[in-house]
Structure formats: C-alpha cells, structure tokens
C-alpha angles and dihedrals in degrees: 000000000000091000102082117186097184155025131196128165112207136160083002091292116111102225114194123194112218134194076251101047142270123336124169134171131187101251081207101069114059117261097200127122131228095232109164110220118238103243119198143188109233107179134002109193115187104205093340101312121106122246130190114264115261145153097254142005139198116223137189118232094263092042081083095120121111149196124159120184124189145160148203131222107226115141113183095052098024118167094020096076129139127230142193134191155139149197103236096215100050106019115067091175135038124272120207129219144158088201114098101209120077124199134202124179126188099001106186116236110284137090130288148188125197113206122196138181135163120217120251131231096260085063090252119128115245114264090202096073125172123250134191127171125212125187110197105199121225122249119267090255091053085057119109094232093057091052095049080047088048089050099040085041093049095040076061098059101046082046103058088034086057090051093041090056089039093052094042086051090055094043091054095049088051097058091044089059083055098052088047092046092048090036085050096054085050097052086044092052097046091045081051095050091052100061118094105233094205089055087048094051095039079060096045091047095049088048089052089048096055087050100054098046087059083256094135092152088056096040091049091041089047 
C-alpha cells in the first residue's frame, strides 16, 4: 500500500505498517531490478530519403549514404540514455553516444551490420540489441566480369598493334627489297653504259683468236 503509518528499523531490517499489513526489506541488500530497456529504430534514411524500417536492405554503390535514428524507452531517465554501436564492416570496437541518430557517408561497397544497444539501469548494457544488414553493391567496373571484358579487351589491342607493327615492318622491307632491286638495275644499266662495246668485242676477239690457234694458257690469262 502506498499509505504507510509507520516506520520501525529493527534487527537492520526497516519494518512499515500499511493500511494492508506488514512489509520489511534489508536496506543492506539492492533493491534494484534488472529491467532490460526496449530499444527501437526509428528512421533509416539512404542518401537523405527515408526508407521503411526494415531488417536489411540492398543497396547500389551510390545509395552509401546513411542515417540511422533510434530510441529507448527509458522512462525514468529519458533523454539521458546511453548508447553503443558499431558498423561491422567497418567498426571492430564499440563506439559510445547519447545521441540517438547515427550517420555513415560514403560507405565502400561491402556488407555491413550495424549493432546497438542502450545501457540499463543497472548500468548493464541490453542483451537484446538491434541489428540491421546492408549490403552496399559494387559498381559495375569493380565487377568480375568487367575486369575478364577489360583483359581480353586489352590482350586485343596489343595484339592487333603487334601485327600492325609486324605488317608495317614487312611492308617496309618490301619495299626495301624493291629500292635495292631497282637501285641495283641502275647501277647495272649505267655500269653497262660505260663500257666501251668496241673494247669489249676486240677482247673478245683476241680471246677467240688464242683459242683457235690451240693457245689455251694466253687466251685464260687474257
């Protein structure tokens, strides 16, 4: 009963009389309670837009903006509450706060799992803490895929620029082949039109000469 008529301490205990009976404690021993607070997400916003709450979520590479709101319900100490969390993913320890909004910008492509939990009080921390996944997707040029297109693209291009350089190297000596040949004959024809013709036939007639008289050692060494 709330309408107490008397109190008595005795044997250190504190005994009170009540319009309903007799009731004591040991002022000794706590009296407190272990009562967990409900903890709740309020608002999850994805680059500024608010989403409905939910327990994951499955997000493009630019959606990596977040805000996460939340609240206890503690009412004899309300809006003094402490809070822990982190971003699995990117948090290996816990980070401590009174505020009860949360932000994460540019959050790289992975997933993620934010933890929370608001301290009791009995000054433990709640064992029924709040979890929500994100998965953040890679852009399109992190994606396997895009990196097999980019090799086999790029093993293209050295190998038409090979054969390019290979070609133009055989063109060129080609046509090398072609100036000598036709450097060659020029240099045939003007060696031709330097010889004197009736130099060349009085040899030769000499020569002829030699072999016909049986003179075979003149005619070789002429």
């Amino acid at each position: 009963s709330n309408e107490i008529n008397d109190v008595l301490k005795f044997d250190d205990k504190i005994w009170l009389a009540t319009n309903k009976g007799l009731t004591f404690f040991n002022p000794n021993q706590s009296t407190k309670t272990s009562v967990s607070i409900p903890l709740y997400i309020d608002k999850v916003l994805v680059n500024d837009i608010e989403q409905a709450v939910d327990n994951s979520y499955r997000l493009e590479h630019n959606q990596n903006n977040l805000k996460i709101s939340f609240i206890g319900l503690g009412y004899r100490n309300a809006g003094k509450l402490k809070y822990r969390y982190k971003m699995l993913g990117i948090d290996s320890d816990w980070n401590y706060t009174e505020s009860r909004e949360i932000q994460f910008t540019t959050l790289p492509a992975n997933e993620y799992t934010f933890v929370l939990s608001v301290l009791n009080p009995d000054g433990t921390w709640s064992k029924n803490e709040v979890q929500i996944k994100f998965v953040i997707l890679a852009p399109f040029w992190q994606k396997w895929w895009f990196f097999a297109f980019c090799t086999i693209l790029v093993f293209l291009i050295v190998v038409f620029i090979i054969r390019y350089r290979v070609n133009k190297a055989h063109r060129e000596e080609e046509k090398n082949l072609s100036l000598y040949k036709v450097l060659m004959g020029l240099k045939l024809k003007a060696l031709r039109a330097q010889m004197n013709p009736h130099f060349t036939f009085n040899v030769m007639n000499s020569i002829q000469h030699f072999i016909l008289n049986k003179d075979e050692e003149s005619a070789i060494r002429y």
